[in-house]
N, C-alpha and C positions, 0 to 999 in steps of 0.2 A: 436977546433973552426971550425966552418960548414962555407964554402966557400957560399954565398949568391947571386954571382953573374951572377951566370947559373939562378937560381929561377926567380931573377927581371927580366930576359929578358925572360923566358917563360911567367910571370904576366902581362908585360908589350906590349901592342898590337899597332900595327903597325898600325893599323886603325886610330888612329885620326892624323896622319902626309898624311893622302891622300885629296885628290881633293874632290871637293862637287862633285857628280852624276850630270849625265844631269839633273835625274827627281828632285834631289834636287832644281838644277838651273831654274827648270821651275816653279814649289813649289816656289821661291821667287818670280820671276819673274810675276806671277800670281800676289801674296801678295804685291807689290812693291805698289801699287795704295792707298793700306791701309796702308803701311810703309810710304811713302811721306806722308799721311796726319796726322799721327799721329805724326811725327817730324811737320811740321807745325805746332799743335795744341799744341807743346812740348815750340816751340818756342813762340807762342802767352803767353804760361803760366810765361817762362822764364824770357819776356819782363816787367812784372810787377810785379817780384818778390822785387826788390830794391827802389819801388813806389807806390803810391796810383794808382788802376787803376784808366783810366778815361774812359768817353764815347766809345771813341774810340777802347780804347784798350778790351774792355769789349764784344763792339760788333767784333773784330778780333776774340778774344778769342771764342765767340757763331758761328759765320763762320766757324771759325777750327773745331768747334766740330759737327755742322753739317755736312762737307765737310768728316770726320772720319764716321760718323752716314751712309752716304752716301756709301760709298765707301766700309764699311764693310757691307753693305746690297747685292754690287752689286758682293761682293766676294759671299755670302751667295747663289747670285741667279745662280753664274757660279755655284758653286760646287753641286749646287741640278741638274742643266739643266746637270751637265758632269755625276753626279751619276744616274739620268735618266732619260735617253736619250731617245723620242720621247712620253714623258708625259708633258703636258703645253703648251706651246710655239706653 
């Protein structure tokens, strides 16, 4: 019988018991704008799962989704303006 348990701990990588990077943390940190509104727009969806929408909840839900529309646009326009820098603007 082959002893298996030298093998799993060389297969087995100590990388995913570590800490997120700065640049990860800044990578969210950035995305957070688009993370909030997409839970937003999670929750407008959520709320009229159990019911007829109504007006209301209708027009939350089209808010949400513009405020998402928005927000991933103004991700769109950092990551062009940081990937190049003194073209636009």
């Amino acid at each position: 019988m082959e002893y298996i348990g030298a093998v799993q701990a060389a297969v087995t990588a100590a990388e995913f018991d570590r800490e997120p990077s700065t640049a990860e943390l800044d990578a969210i940190e950035l995305e957070m704008p688009v993370i909030t509104a997409e839970v937003e727009l999670l929750d407008a969806q959520i709320i009229t799962l159990d019911r007829p929408a109504s007006e209301l909840d209708a027009r939350r839900i089209r808010r949400a989704g513009r405020k998402v529309l928005a927000a991933r646009r103004d991700l769109a326009n950092q990551s062009a303006a940081v990937s190049m820098p003194g073209v636009g603007a």
